[in-house]
PQR file of N, CA, C, O and H, with PARSE charges and radii, in Angstrom:
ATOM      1  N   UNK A   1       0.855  -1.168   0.000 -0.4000 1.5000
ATOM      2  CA  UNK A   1       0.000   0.000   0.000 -0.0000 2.0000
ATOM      3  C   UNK A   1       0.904   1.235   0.000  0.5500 1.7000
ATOM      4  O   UNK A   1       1.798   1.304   0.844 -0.5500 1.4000
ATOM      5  N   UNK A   2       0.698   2.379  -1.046 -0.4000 1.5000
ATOM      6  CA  UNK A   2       1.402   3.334  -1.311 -0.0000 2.0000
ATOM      7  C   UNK A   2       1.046   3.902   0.256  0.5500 1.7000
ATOM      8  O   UNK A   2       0.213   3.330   0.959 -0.5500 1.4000
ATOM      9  H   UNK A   2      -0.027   2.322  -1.732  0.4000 1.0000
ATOM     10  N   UNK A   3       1.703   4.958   0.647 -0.4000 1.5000
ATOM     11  CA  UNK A   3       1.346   6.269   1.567 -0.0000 2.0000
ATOM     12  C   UNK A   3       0.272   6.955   1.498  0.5500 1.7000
ATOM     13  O   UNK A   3      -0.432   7.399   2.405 -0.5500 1.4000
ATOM     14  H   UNK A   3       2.380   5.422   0.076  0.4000 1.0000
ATOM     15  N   UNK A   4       0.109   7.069  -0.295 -0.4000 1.5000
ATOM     16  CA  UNK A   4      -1.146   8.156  -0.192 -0.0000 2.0000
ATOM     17  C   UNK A   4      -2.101   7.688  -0.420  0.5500 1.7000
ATOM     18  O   UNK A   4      -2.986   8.314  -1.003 -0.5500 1.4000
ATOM     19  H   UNK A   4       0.681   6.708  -1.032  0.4000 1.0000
ATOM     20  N   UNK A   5      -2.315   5.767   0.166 -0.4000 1.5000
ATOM     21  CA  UNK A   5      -3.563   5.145   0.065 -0.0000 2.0000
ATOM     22  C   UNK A   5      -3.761   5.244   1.377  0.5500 1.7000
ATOM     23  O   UNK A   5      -4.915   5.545   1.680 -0.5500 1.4000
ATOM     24  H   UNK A   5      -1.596   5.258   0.639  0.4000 1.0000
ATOM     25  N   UNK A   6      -2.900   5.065   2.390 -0.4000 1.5000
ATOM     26  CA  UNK A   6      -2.399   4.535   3.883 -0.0000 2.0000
ATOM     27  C   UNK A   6      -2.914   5.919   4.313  0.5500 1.7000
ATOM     28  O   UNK A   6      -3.596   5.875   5.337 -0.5500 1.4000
ATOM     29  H   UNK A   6      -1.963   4.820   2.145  0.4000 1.0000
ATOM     30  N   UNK A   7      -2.741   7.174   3.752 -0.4000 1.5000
ATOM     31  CA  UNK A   7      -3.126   8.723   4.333 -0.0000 2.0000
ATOM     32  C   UNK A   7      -4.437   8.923   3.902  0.5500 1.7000
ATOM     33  O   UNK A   7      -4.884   9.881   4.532 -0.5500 1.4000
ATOM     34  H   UNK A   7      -2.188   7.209   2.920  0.4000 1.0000
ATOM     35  N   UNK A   8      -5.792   8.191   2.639 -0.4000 1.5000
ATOM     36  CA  UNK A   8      -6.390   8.259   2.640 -0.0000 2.0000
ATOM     37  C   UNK A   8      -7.127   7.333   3.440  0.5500 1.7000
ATOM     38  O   UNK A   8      -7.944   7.835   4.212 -0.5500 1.4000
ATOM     39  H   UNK A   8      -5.429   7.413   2.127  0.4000 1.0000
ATOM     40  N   UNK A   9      -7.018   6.126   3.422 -0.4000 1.5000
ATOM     41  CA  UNK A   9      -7.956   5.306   4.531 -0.0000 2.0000
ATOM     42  C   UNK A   9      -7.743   5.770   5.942  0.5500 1.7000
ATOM     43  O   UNK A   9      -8.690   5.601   6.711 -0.5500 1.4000
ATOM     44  H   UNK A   9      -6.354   5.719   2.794  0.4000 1.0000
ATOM     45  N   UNK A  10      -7.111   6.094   6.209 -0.4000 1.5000
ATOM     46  CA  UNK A  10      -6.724   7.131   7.746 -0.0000 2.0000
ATOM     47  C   UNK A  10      -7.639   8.183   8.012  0.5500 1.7000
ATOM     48  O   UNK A  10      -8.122   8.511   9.095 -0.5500 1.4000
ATOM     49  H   UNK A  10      -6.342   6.231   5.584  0.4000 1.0000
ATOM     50  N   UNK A  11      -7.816   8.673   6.876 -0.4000 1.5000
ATOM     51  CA  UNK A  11      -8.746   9.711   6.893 -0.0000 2.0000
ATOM     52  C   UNK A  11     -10.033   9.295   7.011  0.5500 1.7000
ATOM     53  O   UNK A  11     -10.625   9.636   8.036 -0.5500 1.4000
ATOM     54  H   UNK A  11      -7.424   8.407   5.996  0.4000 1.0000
ATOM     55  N   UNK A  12     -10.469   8.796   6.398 -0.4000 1.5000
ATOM     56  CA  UNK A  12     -11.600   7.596   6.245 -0.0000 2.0000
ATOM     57  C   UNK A  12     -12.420   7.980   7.604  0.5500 1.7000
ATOM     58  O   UNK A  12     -13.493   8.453   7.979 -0.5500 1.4000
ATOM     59  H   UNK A  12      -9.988   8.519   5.566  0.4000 1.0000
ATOM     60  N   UNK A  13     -11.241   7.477   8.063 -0.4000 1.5000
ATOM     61  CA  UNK A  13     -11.470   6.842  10.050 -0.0000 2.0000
ATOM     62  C   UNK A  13     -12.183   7.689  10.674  0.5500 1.7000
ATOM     63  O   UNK A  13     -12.972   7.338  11.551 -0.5500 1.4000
ATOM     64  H   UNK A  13     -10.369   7.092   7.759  0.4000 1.0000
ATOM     65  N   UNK A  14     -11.952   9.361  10.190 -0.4000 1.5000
ATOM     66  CA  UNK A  14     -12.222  10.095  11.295 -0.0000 2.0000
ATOM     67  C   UNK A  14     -14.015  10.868  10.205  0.5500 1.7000
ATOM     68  O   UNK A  14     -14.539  11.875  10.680 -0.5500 1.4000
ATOM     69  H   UNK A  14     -11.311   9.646   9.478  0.4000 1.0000
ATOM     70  N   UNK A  15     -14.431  10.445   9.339 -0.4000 1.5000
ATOM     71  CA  UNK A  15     -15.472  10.712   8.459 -0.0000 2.0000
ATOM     72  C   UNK A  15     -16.791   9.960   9.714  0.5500 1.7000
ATOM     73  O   UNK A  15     -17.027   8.881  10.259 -0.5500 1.4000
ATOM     74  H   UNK A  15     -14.005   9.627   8.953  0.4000 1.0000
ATOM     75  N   UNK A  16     -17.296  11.234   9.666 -0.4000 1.5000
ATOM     76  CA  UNK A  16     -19.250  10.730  10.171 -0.0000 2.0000
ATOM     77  C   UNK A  16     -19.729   9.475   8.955  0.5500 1.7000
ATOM     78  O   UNK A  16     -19.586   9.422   7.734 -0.5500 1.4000
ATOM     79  H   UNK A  16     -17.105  12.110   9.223  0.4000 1.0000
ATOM     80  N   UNK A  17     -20.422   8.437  10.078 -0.4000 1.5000
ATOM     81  CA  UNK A  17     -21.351   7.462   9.305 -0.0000 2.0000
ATOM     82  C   UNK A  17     -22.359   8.708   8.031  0.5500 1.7000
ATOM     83  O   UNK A  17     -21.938   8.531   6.889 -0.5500 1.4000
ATOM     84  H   UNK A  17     -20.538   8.479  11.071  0.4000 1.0000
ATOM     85  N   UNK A  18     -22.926   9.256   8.064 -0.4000 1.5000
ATOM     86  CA  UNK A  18     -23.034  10.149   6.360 -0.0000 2.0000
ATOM     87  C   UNK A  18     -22.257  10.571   5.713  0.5500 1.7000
ATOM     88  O   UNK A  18     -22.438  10.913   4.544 -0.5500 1.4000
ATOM     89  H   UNK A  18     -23.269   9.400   8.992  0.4000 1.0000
ATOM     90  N   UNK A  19     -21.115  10.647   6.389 -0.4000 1.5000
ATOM     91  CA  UNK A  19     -20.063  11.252   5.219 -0.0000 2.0000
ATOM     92  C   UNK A  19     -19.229   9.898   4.543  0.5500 1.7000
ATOM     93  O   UNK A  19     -18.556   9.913   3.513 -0.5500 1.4000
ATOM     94  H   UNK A  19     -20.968  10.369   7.339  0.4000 1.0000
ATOM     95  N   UNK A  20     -19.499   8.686   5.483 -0.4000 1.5000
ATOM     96  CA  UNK A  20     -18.867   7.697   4.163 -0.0000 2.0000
ATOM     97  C   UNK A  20     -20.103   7.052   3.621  0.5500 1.7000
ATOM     98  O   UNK A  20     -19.953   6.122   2.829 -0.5500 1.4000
ATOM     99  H   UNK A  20     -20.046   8.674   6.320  0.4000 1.0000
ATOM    100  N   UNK A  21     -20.934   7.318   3.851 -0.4000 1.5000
ATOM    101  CA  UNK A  21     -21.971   6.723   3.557 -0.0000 2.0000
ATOM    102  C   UNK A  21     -22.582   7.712   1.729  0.5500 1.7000
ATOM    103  O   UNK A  21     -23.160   7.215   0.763 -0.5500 1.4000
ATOM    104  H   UNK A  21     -21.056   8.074   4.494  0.4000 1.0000
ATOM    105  N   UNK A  22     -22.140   9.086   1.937 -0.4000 1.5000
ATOM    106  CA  UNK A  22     -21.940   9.950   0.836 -0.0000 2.0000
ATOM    107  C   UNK A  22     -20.334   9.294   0.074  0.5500 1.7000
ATOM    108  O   UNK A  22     -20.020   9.225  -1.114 -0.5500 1.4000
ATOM    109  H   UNK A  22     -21.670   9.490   2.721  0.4000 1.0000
ATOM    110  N   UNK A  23     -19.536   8.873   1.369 -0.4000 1.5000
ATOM    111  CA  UNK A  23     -17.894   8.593  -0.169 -0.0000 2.0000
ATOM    112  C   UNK A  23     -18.337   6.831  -0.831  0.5500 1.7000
ATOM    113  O   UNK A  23     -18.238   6.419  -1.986 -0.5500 1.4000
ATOM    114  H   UNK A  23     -19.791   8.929   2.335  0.4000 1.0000
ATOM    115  N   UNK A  24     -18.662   6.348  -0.007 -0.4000 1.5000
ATOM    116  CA  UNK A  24     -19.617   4.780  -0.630 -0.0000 2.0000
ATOM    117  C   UNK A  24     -20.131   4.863  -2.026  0.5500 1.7000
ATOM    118  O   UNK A  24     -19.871   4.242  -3.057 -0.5500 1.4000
ATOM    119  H   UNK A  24     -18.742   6.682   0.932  0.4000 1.0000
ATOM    120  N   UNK A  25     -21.189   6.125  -1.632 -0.4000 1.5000
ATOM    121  CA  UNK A  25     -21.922   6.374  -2.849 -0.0000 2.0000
ATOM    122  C   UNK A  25     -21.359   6.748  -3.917  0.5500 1.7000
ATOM    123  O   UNK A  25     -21.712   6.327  -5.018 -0.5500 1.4000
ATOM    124  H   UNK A  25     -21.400   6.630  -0.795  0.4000 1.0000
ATOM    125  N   UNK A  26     -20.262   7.714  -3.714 -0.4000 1.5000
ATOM    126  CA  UNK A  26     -19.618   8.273  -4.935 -0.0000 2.0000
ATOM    127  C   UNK A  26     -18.629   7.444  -5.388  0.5500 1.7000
ATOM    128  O   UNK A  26     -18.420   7.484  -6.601 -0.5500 1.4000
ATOM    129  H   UNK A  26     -19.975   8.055  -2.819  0.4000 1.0000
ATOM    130  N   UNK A  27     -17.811   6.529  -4.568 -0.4000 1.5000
ATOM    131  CA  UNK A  27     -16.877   5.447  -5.495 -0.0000 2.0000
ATOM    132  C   UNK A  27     -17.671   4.335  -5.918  0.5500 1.7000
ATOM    133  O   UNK A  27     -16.961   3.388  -6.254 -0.5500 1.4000
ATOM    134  H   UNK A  27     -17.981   6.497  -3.583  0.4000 1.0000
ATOM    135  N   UNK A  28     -19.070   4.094  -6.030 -0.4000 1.5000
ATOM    136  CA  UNK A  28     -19.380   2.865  -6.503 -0.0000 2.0000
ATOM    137  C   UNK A  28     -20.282   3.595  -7.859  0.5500 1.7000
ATOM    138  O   UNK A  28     -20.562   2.886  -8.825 -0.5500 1.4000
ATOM    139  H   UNK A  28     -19.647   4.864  -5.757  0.4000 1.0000
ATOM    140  N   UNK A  29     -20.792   5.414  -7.806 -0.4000 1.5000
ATOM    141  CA  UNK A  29     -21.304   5.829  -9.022 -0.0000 2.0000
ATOM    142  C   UNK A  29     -19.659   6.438  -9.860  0.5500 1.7000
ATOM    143  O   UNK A  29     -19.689   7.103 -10.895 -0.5500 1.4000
ATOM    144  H   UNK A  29     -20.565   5.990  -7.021  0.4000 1.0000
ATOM    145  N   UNK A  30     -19.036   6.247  -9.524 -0.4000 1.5000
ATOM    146  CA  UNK A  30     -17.539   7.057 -10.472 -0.0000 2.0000
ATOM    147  C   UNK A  30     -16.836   5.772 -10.776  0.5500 1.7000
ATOM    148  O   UNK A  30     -16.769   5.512 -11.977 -0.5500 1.4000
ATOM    149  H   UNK A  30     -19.012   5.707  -8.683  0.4000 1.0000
ATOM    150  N   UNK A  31     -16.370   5.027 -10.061 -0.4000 1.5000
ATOM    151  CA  UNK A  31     -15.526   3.992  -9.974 -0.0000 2.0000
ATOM    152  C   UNK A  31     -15.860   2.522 -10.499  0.5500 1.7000
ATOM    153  O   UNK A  31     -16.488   1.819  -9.707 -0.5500 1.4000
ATOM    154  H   UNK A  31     -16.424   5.238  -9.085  0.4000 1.0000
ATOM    155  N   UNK A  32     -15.428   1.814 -12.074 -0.4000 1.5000
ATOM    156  CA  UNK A  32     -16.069   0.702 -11.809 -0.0000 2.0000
ATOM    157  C   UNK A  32     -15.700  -0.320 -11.464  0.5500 1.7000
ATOM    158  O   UNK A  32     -14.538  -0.549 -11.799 -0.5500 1.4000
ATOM    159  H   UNK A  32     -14.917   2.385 -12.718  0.4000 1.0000
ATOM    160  N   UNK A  33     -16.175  -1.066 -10.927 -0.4000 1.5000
ATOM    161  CA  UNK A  33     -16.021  -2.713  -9.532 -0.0000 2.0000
ATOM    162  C   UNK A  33     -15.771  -3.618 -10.586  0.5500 1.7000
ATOM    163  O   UNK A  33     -15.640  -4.819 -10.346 -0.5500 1.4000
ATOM    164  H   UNK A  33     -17.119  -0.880 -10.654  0.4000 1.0000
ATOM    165  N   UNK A  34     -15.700  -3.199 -11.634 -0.4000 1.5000
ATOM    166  CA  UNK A  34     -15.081  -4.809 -12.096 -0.0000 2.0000
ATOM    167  C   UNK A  34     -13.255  -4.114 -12.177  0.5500 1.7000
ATOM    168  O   UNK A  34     -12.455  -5.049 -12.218 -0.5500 1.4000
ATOM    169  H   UNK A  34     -15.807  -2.224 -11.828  0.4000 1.0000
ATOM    170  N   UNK A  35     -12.797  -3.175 -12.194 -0.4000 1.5000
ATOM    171  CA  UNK A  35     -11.770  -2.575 -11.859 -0.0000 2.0000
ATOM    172  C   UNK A  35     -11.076  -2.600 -10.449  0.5500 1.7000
ATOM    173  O   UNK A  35     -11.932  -2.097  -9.722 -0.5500 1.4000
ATOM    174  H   UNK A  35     -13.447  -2.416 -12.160  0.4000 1.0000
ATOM    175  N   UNK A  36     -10.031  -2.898  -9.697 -0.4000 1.5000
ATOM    176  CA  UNK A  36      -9.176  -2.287  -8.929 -0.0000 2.0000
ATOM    177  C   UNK A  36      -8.963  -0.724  -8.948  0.5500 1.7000
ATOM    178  O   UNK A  36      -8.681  -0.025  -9.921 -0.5500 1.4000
ATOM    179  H   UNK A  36      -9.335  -3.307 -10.288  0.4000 1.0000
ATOM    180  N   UNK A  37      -9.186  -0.303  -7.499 -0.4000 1.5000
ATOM    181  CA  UNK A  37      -9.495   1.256  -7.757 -0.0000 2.0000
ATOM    182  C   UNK A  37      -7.870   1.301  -7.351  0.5500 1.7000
ATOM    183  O   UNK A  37      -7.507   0.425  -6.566 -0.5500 1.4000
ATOM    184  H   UNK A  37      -9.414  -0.871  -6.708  0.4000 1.0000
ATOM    185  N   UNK A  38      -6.921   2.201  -7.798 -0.4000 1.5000
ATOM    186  CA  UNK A  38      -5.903   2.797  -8.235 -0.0000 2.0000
ATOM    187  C   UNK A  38      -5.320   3.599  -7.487  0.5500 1.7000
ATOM    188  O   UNK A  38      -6.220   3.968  -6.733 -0.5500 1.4000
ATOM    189  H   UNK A  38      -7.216   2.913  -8.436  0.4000 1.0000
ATOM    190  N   UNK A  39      -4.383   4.126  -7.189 -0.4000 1.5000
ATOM    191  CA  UNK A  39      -3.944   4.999  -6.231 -0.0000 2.0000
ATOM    192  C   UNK A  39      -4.625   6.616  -6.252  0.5500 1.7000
ATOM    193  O   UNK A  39      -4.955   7.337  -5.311 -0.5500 1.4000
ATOM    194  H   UNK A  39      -3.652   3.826  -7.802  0.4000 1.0000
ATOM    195  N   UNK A  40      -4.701   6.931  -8.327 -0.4000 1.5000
ATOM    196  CA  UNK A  40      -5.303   7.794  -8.443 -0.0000 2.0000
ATOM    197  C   UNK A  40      -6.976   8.034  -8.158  0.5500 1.7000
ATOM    198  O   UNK A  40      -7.698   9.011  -7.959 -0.5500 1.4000
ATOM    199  H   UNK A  40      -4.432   6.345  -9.091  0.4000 1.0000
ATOM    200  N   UNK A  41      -7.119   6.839  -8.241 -0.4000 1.5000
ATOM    201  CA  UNK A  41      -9.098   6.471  -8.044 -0.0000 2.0000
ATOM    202  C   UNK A  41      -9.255   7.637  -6.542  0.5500 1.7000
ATOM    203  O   UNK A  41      -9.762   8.740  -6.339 -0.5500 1.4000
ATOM    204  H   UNK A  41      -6.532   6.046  -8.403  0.4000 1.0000
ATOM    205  N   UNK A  42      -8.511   6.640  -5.759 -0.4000 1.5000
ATOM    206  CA  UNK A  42      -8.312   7.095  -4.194 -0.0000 2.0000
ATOM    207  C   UNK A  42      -7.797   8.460  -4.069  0.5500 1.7000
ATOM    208  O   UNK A  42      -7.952   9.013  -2.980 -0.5500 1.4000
ATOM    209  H   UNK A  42      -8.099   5.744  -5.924  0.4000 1.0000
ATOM    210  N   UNK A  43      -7.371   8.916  -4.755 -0.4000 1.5000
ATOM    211  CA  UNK A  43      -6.785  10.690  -4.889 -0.0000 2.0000
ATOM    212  C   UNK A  43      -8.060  11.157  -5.244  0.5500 1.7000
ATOM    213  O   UNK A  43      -8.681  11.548  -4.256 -0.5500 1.4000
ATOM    214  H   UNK A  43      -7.245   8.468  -5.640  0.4000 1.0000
ATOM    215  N   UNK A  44      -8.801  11.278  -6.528 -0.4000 1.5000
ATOM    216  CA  UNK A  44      -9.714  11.384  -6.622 -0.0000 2.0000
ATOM    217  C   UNK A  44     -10.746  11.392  -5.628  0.5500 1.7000
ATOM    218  O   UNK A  44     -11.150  12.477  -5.210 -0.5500 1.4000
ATOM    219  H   UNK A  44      -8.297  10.960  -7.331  0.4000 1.0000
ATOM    220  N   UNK A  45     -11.128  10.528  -5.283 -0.4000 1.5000
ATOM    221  CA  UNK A  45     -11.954  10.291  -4.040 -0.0000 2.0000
ATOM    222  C   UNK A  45     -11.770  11.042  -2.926  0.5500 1.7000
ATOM    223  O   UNK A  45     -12.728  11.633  -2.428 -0.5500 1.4000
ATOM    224  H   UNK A  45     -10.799   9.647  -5.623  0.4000 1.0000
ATOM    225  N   UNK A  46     -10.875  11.094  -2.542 -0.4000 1.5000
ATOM    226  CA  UNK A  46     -10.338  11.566  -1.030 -0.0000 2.0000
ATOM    227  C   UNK A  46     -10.321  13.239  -1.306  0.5500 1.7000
ATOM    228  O   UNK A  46     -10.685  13.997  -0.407 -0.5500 1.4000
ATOM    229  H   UNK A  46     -10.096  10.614  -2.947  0.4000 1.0000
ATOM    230  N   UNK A  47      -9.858  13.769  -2.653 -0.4000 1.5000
ATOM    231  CA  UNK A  47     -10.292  15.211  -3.052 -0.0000 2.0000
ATOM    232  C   UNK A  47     -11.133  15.296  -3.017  0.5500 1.7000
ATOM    233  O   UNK A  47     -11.544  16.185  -2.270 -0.5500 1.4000
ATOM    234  H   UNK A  47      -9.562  13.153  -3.383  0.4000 1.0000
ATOM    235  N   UNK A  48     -12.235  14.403  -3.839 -0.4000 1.5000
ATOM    236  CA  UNK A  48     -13.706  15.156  -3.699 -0.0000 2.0000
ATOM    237  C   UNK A  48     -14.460  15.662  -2.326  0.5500 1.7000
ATOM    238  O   UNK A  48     -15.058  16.703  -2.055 -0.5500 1.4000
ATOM    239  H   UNK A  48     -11.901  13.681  -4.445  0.4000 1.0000
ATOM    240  N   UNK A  49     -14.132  14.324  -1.487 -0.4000 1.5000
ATOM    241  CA  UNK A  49     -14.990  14.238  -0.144 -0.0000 2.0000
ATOM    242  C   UNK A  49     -14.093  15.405   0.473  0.5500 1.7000
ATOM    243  O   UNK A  49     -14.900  16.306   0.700 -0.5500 1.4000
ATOM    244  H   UNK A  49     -13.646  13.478  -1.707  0.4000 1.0000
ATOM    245  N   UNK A  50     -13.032  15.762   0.793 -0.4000 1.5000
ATOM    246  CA  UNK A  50     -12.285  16.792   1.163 -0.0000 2.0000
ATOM    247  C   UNK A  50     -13.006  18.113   0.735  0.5500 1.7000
ATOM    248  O   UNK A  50     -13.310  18.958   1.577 -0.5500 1.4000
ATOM    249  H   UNK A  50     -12.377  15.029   0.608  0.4000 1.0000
ATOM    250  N   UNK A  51     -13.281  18.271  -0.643 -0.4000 1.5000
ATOM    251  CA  UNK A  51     -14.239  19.601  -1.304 -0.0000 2.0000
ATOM    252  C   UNK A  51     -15.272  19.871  -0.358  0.5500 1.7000
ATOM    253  O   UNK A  51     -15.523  20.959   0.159 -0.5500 1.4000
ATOM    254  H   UNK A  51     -13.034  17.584  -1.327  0.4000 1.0000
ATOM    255  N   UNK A  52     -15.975  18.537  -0.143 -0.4000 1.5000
ATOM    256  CA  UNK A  52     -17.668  18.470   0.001 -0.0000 2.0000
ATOM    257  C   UNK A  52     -17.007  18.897   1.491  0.5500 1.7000
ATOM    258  O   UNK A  52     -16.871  20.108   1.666 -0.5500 1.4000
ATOM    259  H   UNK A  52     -15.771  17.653  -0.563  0.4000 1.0000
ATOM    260  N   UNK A  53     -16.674  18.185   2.355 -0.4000 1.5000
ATOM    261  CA  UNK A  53     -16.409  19.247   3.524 -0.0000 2.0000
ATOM    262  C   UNK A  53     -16.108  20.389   3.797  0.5500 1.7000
ATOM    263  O   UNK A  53     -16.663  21.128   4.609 -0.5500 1.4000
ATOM    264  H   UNK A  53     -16.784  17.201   2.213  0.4000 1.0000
ATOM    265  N   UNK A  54     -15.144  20.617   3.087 -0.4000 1.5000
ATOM    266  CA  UNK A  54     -14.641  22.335   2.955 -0.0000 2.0000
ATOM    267  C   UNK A  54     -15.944  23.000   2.880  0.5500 1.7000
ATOM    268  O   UNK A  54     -16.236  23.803   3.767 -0.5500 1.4000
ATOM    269  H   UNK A  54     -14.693  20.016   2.427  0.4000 1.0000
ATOM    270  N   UNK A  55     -17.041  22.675   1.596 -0.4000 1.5000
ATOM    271  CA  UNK A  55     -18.276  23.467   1.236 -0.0000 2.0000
ATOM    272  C   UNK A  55     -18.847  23.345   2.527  0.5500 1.7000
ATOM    273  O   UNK A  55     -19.415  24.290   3.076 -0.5500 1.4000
ATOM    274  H   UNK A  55     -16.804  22.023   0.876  0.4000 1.0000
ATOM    275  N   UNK A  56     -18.721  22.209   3.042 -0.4000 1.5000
ATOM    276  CA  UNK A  56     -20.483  21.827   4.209 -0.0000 2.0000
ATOM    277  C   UNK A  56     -19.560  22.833   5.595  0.5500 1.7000
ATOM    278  O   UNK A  56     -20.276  23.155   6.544 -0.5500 1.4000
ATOM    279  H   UNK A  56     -18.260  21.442   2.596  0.4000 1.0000
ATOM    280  N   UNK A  57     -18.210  23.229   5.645 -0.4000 1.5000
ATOM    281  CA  UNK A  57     -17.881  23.720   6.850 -0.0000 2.0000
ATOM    282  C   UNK A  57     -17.833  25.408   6.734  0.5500 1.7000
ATOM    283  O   UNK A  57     -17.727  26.129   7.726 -0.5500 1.4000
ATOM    284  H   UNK A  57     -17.629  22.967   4.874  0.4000 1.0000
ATOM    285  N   UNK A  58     -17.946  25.992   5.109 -0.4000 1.5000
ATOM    286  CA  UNK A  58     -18.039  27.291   4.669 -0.0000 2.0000
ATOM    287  C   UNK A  58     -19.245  27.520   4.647  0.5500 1.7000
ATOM    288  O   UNK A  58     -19.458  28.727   4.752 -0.5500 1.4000
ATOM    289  H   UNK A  58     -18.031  25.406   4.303  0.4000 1.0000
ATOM    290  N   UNK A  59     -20.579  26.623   4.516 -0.4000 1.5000
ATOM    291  CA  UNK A  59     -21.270  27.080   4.668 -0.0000 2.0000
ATOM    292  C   UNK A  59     -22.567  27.125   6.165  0.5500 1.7000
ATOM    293  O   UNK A  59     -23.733  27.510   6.245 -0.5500 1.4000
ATOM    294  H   UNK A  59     -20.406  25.642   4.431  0.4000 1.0000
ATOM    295  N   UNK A  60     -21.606  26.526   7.132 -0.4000 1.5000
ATOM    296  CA  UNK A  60     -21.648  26.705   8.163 -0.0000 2.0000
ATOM    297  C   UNK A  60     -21.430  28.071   9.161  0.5500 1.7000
ATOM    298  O   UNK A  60     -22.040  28.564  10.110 -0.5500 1.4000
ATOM    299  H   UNK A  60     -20.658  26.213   7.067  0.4000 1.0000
ATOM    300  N   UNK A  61     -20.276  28.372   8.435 -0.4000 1.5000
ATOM    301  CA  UNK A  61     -19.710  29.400   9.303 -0.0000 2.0000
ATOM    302  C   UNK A  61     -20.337  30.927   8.877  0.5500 1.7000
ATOM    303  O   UNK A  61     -19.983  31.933   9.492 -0.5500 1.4000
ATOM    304  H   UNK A  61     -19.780  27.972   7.665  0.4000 1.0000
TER
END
């Protein structure tokens, strides 16, 4: 396992049951399962859900 898979599932860890329950959703509508998702898949991924927080904590404040 690269680092920047090992720094995304880490992250994972600390995500609310809706917020992986929103990254679930988005790697099984982006990503396809007859594929091995990729280091970049997981970059991908881990940016997006990173965005969607940034938005949900800007538009908090």
């Amino acid at each position: 396992m690269t680092a920047a898979v090992a720094h995304i599932i880490d992250e994972v860890k600390h995500l609310s049951p809706s917020e992986r329950v929103e990254l679930r959703r988005h790697i099984v509508e982006h990503v396809p399962m007859s594929d091995d998702l990729t280091d970049d898949d997981y970059a991908a991924l881990a940016a997006a859900s990173f965005r969607a927080l940034d938005e949900e904590e800007a538009r908090r404040a």
